[in-house]
C-alpha positions in Angstrom: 12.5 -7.1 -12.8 15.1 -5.0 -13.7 18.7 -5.1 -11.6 17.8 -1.4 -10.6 14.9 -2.3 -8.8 16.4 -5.9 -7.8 19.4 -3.7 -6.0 17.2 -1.2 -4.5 14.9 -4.0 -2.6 18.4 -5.2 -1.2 20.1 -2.2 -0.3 17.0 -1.3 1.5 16.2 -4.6 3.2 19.7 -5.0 4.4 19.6 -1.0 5.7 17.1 -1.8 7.7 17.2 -0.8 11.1 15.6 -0.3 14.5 16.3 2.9 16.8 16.5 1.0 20.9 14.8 2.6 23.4 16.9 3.0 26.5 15.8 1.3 29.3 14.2 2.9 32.2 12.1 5.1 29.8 8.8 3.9 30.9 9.8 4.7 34.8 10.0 8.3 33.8 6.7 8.8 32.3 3.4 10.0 33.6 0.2 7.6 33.9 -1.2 8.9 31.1 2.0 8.3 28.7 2.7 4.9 29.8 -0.8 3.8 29.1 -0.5 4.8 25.7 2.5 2.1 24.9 1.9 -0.7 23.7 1.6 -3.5 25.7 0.4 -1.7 28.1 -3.1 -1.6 26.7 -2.8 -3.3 23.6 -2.9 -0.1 21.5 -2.0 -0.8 17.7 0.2 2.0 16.8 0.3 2.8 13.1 1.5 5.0 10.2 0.4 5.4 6.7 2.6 5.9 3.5 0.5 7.7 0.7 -1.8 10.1 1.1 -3.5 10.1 -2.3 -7.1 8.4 -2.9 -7.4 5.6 -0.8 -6.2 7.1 2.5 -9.2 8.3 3.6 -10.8 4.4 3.3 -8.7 4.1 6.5 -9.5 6.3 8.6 -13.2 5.0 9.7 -11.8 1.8 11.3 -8.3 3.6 12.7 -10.6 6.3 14.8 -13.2 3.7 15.6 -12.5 3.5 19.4 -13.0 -0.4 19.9 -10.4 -0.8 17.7 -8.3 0.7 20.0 -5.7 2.1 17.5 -3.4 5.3 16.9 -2.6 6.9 14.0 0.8 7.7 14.6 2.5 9.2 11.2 1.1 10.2 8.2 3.7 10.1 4.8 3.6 11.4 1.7 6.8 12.6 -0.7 4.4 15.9 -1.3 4.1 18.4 1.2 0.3 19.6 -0.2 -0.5 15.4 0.3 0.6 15.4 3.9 -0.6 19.1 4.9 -4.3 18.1 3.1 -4.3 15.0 5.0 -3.5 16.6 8.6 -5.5 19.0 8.5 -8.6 16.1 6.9 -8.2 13.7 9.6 -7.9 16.4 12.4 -11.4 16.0 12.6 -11.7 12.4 12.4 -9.0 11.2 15.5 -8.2 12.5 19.0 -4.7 12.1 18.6 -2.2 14.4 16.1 0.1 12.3 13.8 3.5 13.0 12.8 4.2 14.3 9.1 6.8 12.2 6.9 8.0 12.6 3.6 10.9 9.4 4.3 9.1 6.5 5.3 12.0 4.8 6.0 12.6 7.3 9.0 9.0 5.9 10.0 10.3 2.2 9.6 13.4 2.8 12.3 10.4 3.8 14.6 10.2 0.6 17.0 6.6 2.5 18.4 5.1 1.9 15.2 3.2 -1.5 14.9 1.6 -1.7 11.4 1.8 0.3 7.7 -1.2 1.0 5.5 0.8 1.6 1.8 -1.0 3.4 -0.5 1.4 4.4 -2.9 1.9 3.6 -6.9 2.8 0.4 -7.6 6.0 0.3 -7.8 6.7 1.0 -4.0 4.6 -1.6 -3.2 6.7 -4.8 -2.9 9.8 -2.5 -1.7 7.8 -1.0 0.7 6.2 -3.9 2.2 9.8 -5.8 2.2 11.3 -2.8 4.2 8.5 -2.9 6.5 8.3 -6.2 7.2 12.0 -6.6 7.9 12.0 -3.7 10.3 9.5 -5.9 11.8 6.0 -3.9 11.2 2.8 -5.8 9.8 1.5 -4.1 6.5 -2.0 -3.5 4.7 -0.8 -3.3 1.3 -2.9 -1.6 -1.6 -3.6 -3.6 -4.3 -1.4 -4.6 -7.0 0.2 -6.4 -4.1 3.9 -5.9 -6.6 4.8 -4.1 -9.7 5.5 -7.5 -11.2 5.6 -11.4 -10.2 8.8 -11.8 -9.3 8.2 -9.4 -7.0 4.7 -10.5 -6.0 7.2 -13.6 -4.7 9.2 -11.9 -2.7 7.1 -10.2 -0.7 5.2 -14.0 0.1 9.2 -15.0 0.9 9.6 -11.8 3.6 6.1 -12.6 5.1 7.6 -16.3 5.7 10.8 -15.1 7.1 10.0 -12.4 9.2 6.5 -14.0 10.1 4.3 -10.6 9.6 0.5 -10.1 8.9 -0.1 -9.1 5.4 -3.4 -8.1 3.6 -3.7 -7.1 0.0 -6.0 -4.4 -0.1 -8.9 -5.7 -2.6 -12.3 -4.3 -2.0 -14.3 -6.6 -4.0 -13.1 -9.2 -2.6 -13.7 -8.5 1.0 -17.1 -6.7 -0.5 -20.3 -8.7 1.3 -21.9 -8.6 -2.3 -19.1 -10.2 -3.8 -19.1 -12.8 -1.5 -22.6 -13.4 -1.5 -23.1 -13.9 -4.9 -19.6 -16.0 -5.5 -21.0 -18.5 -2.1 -24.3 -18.9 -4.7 -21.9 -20.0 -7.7 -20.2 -22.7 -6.1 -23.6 -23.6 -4.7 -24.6 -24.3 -8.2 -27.3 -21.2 -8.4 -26.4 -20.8 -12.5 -25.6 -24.7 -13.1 -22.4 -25.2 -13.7 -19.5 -22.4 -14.5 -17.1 -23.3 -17.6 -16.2 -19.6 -18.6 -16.3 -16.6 -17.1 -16.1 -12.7 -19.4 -14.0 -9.4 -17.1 -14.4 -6.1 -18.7 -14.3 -3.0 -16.9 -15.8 0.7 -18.6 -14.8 4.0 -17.4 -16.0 7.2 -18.4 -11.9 8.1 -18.3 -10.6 9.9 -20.9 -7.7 9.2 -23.1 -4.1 8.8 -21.7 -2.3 11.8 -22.2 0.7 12.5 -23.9 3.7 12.9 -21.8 4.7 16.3 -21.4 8.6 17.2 -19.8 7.6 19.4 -17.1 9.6 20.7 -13.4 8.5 18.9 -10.5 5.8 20.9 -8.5 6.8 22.6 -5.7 6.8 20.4 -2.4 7.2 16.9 -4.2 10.7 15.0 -3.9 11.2 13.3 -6.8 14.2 11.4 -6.2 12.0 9.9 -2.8 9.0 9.3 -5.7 11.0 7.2 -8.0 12.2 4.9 -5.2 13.0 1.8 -6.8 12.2 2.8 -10.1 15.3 4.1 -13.3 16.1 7.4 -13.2 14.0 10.1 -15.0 12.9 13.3 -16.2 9.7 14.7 -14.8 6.6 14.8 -16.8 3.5 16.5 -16.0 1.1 15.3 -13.5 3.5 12.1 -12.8 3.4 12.4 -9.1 -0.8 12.6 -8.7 -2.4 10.0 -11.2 -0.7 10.1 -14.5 2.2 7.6 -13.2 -0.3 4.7 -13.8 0.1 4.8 -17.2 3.7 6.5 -18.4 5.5 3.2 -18.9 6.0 0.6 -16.4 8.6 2.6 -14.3 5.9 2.9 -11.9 2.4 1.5 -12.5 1.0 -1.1 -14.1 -1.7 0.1 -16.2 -5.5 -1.3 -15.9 -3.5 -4.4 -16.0 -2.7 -3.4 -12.1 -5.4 -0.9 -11.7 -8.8 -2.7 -12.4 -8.0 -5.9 -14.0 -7.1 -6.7 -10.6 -10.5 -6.6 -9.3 -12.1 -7.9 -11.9 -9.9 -11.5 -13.2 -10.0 -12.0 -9.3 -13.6 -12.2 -9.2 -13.7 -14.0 -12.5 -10.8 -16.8 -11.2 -12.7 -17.0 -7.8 -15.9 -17.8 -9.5 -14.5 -20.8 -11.6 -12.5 -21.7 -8.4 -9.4 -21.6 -10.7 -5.4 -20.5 -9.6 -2.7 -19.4 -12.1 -3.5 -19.7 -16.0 -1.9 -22.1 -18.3 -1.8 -19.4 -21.2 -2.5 -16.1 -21.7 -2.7 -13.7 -24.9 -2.9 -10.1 -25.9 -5.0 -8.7 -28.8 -3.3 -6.1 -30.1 
């Protein structure tokens, strides 16, 4: 991890702050308002921070009225991300969450009970750190960090600050997946000594970086986070950022592979490896 990113996770988790709310607040309000905190009713207020792909995942279960959840903010560093999203969900949930580009304006909000983070990798572990010491629970997209050391400090915040924190991994909580994983250990195929990942995509190549301006409506400085300092290439902020370098994703390394050495490890019933190589 690199003592960019290192000083960034620190700055931030030591910034960290709560906004108070004065006292006598809740006498003011109207029946109606008060039964909307929480506490008085149990309602799980939350916010989510990138509005990209897998937003929209989220939004079944947050409307779902048993669940008795609000959708409080909705983030994005682009404007088009956070105006798209508004207007999707409008539809979706009775009540009308607040647009954020500065999450960390969203984190000093002591209303806010949980994050959904859905951003690239490499706001993942800072994000989740931040949130968690402002003392928010998190649902955090998979790769749960942008690398292991910091894959190990996010276990050490959730053991400080005593959150709930989910890895977002779809196969794994898939009913399929666990069907057929329950049937390996059961012994349906015998016994399991090796197990083969692959993933195929009709994707095409990687492109070719290409310097461009940022588009109109993104902050870039509030994209790279965490990440060194750099020009803007084209299409960074939407997909591309998986693959240009490791500033900020992780390749099919942290993209797929995820899904699919999880599975494979789960079925042998296996933990960390002993040795790994690369063909190159």
């Amino acid at each position: 991890m690199s003592s960019n990113r290192r000083n960034f996770i620190k700055k931030t988790a030591l910034g960290a702050v709560g906004a108070t709310i004065a006292s006598g607040t809740a006498n003011a309000m109207t029946a109606k308002s008060y039964s909307k905190i929480i506490g008085a009713n149990d309602r799980i207020h939350v916010a989510i921070q990138g509005l990209g792909r897998r937003y929209g995942a989220y939004i079944p279960a947050i409307a779902h009225k048993k669940n008795n959840v609000e959708l409080t903010y909705l983030c994005d560093v682009m404007k088009s991300q956070r105006d798209k999203a508004a207007t999707e969900v409008a539809s979706k949930i009775s009540s009308k969450p607040k647009l954020e580009n500065d999450i960390r304006k969203i984190l000093d909000d002591k209303n806010v009970d949980a994050i959904f983070m859905s951003t690239p990798d490499h706001w993942h572990a800072p994000g989740a750190c931040m949130a968690m010491q402002a003392g928010k629970h998190v649902y955090l997209e998979k790769p749960c960090s942008h690398n292991p050391r910091e894959g190990e400090l996010v276990v050490a915040y959730q053991k400080k600050f005593d959150k709930v924190v989910q890895m977002g991994n779809q196969q794994r909580s898939a009913l399929e997946s666990q069907e057929i994983i329950r049937d390996i250990h059961n012994g349906v195929i015998g016994d399991v000594y090796k197990a083969t990942a692959f993933y195929i995509s009709a994707r095409g190549r990687v492109p070719h970086q290409t310097k461009a301006n940022p588009p109109e409506g993104l902050d870039w400085e509030l994209f790279q986070g965490p990440a060194p300092r750099r020009a803007y290439t084209d299409n960074t902020w939407d997909y591309n950022w998986h693959w240009y370098g490791w500033d900020y994703g992780t390749a099919e390394m942290g993209n797929n592979a995820t899904h699919e050495l999880d599975i494979a490890r789960w079925a042998l019933g296996v933990t960390y490896p002993e040795h790994v190589s690369v063909d190159a």
